[in-house]
C-alpha positions in Angstrom: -70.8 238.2 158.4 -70.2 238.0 154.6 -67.8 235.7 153.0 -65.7 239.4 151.6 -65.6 240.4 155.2 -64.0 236.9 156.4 -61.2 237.8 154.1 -57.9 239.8 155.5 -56.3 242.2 153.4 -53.5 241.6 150.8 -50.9 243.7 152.9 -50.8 243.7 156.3 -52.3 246.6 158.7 -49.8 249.2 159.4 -49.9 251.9 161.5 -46.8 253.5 162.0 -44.4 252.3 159.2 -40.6 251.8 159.9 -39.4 255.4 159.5 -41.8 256.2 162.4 -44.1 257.9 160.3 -47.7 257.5 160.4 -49.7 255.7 158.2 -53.4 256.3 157.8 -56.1 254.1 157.9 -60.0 254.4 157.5 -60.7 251.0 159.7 -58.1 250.8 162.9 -57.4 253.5 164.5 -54.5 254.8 165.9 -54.2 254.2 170.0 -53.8 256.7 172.2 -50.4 258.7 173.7 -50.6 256.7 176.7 -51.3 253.3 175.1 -48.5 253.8 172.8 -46.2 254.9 176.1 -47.1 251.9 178.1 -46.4 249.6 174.8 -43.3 251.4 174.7 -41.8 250.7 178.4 -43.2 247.0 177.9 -40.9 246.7 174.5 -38.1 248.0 176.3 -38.9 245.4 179.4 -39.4 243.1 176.6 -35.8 243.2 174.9 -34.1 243.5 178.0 -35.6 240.7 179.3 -34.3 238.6 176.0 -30.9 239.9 176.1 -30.9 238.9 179.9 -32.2 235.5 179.2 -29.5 234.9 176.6 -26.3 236.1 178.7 -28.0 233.9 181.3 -27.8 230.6 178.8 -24.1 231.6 178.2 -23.7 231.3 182.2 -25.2 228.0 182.5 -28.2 229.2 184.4 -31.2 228.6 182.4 -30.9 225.5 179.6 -33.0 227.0 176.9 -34.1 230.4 176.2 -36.1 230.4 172.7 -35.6 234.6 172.1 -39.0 236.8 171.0 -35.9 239.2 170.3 -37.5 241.2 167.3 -40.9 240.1 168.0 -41.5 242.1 171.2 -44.4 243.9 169.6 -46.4 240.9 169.4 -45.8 239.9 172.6 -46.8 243.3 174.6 -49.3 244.0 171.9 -51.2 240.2 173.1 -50.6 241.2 176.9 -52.0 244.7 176.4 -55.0 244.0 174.3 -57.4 242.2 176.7 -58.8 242.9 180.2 -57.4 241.9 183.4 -60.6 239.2 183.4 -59.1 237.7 180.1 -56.8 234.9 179.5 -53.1 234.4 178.0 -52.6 230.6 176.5 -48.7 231.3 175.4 -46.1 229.3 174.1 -42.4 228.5 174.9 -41.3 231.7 173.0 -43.8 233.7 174.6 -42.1 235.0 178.0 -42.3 238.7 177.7 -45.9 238.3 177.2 -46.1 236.0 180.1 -44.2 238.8 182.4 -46.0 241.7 181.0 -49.1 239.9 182.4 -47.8 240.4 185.5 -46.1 237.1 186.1 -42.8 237.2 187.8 -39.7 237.3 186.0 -37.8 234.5 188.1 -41.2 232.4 187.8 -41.4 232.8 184.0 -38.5 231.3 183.5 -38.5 228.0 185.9 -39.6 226.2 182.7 -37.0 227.2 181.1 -34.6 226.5 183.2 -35.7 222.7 183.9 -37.5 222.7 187.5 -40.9 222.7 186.8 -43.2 222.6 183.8 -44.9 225.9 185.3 -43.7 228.1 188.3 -46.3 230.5 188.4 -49.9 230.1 189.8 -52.0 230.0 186.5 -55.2 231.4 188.6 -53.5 234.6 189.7 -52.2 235.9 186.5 -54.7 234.1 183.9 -52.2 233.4 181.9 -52.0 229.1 180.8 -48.7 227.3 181.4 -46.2 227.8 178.1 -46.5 225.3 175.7 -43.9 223.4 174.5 -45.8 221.1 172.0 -46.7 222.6 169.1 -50.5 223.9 168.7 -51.5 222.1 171.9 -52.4 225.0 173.8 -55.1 226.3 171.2 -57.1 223.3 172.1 -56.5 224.3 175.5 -57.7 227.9 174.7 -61.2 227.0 172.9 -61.8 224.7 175.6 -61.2 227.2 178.2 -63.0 229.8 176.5 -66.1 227.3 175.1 -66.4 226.7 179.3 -66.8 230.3 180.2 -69.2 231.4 177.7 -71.4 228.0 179.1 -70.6 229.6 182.4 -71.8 233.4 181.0 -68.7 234.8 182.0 -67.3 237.9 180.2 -64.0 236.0 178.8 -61.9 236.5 176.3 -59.0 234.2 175.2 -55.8 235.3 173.2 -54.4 232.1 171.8 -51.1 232.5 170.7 -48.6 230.2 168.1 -46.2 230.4 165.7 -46.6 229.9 161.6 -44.7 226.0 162.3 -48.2 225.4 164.8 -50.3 226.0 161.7 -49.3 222.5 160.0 -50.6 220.5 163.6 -53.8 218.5 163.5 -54.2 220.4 166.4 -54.2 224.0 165.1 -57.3 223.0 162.3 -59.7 221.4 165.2 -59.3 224.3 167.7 -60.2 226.8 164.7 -63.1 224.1 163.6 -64.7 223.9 167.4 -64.3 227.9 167.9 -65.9 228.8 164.2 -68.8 226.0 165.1 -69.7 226.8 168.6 -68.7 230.6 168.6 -65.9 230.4 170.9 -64.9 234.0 172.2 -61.1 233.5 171.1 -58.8 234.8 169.2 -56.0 233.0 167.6 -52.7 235.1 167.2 -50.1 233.8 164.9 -46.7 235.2 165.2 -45.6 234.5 161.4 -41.5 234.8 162.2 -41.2 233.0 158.7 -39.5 230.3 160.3 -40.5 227.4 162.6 -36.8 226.3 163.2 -35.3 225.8 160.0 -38.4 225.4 158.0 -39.7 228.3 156.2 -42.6 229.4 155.5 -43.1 228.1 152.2 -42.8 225.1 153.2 -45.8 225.3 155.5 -48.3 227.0 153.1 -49.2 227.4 149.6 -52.2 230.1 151.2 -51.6 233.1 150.2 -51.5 234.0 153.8 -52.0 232.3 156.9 -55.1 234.7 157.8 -56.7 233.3 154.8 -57.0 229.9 156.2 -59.7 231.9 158.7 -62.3 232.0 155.9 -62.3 227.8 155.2 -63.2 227.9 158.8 -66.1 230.4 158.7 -64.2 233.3 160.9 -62.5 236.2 159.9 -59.2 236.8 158.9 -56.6 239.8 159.5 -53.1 240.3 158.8 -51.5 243.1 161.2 -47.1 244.1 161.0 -46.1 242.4 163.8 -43.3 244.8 163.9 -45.7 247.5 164.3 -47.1 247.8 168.0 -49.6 250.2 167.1 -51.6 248.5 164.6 -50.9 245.2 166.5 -52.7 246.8 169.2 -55.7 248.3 167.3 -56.1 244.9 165.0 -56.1 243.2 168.2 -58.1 245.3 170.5 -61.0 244.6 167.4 -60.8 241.2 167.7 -61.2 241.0 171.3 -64.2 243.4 171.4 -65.9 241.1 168.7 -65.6 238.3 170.7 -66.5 239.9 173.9 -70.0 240.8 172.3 -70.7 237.4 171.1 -68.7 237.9 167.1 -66.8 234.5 167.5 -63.6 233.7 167.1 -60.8 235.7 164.9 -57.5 234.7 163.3 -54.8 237.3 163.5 -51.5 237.0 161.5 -48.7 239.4 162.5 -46.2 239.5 160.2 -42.6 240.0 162.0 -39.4 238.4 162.2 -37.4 236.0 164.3 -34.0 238.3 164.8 -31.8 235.4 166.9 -31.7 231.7 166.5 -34.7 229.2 167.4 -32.7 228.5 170.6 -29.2 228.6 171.8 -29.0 225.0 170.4 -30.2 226.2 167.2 -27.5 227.5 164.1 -30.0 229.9 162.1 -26.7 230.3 159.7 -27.0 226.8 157.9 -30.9 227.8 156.9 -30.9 231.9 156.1 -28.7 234.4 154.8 -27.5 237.3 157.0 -28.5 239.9 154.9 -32.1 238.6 154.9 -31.5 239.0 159.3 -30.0 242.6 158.8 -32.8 244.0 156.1 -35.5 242.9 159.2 -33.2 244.9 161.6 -34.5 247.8 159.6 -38.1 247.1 160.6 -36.9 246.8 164.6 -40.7 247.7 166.6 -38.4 248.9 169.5 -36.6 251.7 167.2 -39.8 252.4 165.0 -42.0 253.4 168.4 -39.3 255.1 170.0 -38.6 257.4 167.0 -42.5 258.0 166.5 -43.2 258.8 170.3 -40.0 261.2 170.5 -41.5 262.9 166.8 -44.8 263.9 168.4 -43.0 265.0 172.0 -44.2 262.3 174.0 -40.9 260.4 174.8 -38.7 262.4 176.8 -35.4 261.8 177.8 -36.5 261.5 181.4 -38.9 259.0 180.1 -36.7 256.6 178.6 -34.2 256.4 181.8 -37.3 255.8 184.1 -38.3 252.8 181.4 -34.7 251.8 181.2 -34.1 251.6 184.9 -37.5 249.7 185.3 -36.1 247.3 182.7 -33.0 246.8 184.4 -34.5 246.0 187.7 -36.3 243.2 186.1 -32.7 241.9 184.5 -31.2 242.4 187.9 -34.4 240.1 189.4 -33.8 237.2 186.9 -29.8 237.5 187.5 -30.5 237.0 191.3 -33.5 234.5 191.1 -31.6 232.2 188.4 -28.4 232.5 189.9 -29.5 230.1 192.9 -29.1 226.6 192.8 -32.4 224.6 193.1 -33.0 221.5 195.2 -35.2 219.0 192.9 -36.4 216.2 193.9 -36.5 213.9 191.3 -39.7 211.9 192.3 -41.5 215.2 191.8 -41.5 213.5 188.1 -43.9 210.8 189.5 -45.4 212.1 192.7 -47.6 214.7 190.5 -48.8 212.6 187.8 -52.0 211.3 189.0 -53.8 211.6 192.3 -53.0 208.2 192.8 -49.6 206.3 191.8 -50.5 203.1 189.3 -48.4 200.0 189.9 -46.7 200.8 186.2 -45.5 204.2 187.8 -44.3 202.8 191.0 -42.1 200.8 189.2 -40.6 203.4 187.0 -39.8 205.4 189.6 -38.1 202.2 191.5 -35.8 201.8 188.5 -34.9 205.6 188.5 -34.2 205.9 192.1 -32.2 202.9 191.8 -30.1 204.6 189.2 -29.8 207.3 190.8 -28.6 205.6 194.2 -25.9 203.5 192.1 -24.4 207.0 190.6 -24.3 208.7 193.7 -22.4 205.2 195.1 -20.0 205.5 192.6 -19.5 209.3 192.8 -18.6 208.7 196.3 -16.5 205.7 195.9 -14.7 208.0 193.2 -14.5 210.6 195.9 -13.1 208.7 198.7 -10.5 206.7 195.9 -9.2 210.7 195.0 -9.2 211.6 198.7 -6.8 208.9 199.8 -4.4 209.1 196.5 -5.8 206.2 195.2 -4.2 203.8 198.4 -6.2 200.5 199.6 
């Protein structure tokens, strides 16, 4: 490939543009009806599934919930471009990707509620655990993938991150070993111009974040994020080049992070709210919706059949996360290694002893209440 082909383009591929309207291209082309329908019912899954998460936080149920509110196009747009044979290496804001894979809503969010670092059998849904570190998973990725093309499987890896995962050590050796070894991967960063408070000045002085593609020796493209069309076709490119032996590709998507970082994040100290409402205008839920109904393909009976479908899943994390769990604390210890060291033993000797002297004292506290504080 030549050096002028490794280079994205100075605005971002668009599709359909935020009135709805189409926008013409001579390179991606524009998916079909009932691509653009599926996308559709996944987006509304997809903000459902963030507004239920949140009210769920607000009851106490989950800990954390790090919203994709606003960035759903993205996320259905990774789930939907590769083949059922492919793999999904998310991250901790990646959930609706993770259930449009197929993985159960109730199981998607056990990491995020605190029970397990993954509640969902990896194997089944080829989708990686969510990764809390930042950038660690794209090692995991190129790994994964540089294994199957030894193997001369028919893989290809969708490796996602956020602009913040682009300053790890981490992030520049998993795009080194893929460009080297011609890793069938592709890197998806989900440029939300923020990576908590930091923005994203502060993480580049690239013109883009694609560009950092060519220093590496792979291609670069920068897709609207907000746009699940050409997320989709940019996408579906990159994942055909690597499937016929092209190499890796770095994808930007340009789109927006609508709520905070987390619930235990205040996005007010850090941005203005007129810089949130002028991305509300760019919204990839409204902008599909008002395409698909334009051209006669959404009907009314449509969007109550997706909208019941989306509130079935809501009403399946309500009932799954409303449940109390029974954790066993030396679960933190008993999974480590296949065999406990000395060094671990021991740590788990001082927890349980902790925990043995609180549960004494909760009880003597009990019994004190019980009989009115008499001796």
């Amino acid at each position: 490939m030549e050096h002028a082909e490794m280079l994205p383009r100075d605005t971002a591929v668009q599709l359909i543009d935020a009135d709805g309207s189409v926008v013409a291209d001579e390179t991606y082309a524009m998916p079909s009806i009932e691509t653009l329908l599926a996308a559709y019912r996944g987006l509304v899954d997809g903000r459902r599934i963030n507004d239920q998460a949140g009210a769920l936080v607000r009851q106490g149920r989950l800990a954390v919930y790090p919203s994709s509110h606003g960035q759903e196009a993205c996320q259905i747009g990774a789930a939907l471009a590769i083949a059922a044979e492919d793999w999904l290496f998310p991250t901790y804001r990646d959930s609706v990707a993770v259930i449009a894979r197929g993985v159960a809503p109730a199981e998607a969010m056990v990491l995020l509620k605190g029970d397990w670092h993954s509640g969902y059998d990896v194997r089944a849904h080829r989708v990686a655990p969510q990764a809390t570190p930042l950038a660690t998973q794209l090692l995991h990725a190129v790994g994964f993938a540089y294994a199957a093309k030894q193997r001369g499987e028919d893989t290809v890896v969708i490796a996602l991150c956020g602009d913040g995962a682009t300053s790890e050590g981490d992030f520049h050796e998993a795009m080194n070993f893929a460009a080297v070894f011609h890793v069938p991967v592709v890197f998806f960063v989900q440029n939300n111009e923020f990576a908590i408070s930091v923005p994203l000045s502060r993480q580049t002085a690239a013109p883009s974040l694609a560009h950092k593609a060519i220093g590496y020796g792979m291609p670069g493209q920068r897709v609207d994020g907000n746009d699940v069309a050409a997320v989709l076709s940019v996408l579906g490119e990159a994942v055909d080049r690597a499937r016929s032996g092209g190499g890796p590709t770095l994808v930007e998507a340009h789109t927006y992070r609508m709520q905070a970082h987390t619930n235990a994040d205040d996005d007010t100290r850090y941005r203005e709210r007129e810089e949130v409402r002028a991305w509300g205008a760019r919204d990839p839920l409204t902008r599909l919706r008002t395409h698909l109904t334009g051209v006669g393909a959404l009907t009314a009976e449509l969007e109550a059949e997706y909208a019941a479908g989306a509130e079935r899943i809501a009403a399946a994390m309500r009932e799954a996360l409303n449940t109390d769990t029974d954790i066993d604390p030396e679960d933190l210890f008993r999974f480590v290694t296949e065999t406990r060291s000395p060094q671990r033993e021991e740590q788990w000797q001082m927890l349980r002893g902790e925990i043995e002297r609180t549960r004494a004292a909760d009880a003597e506290e009990t019994a004190h209440a019980t009989t009115g504080g008499s001796r």
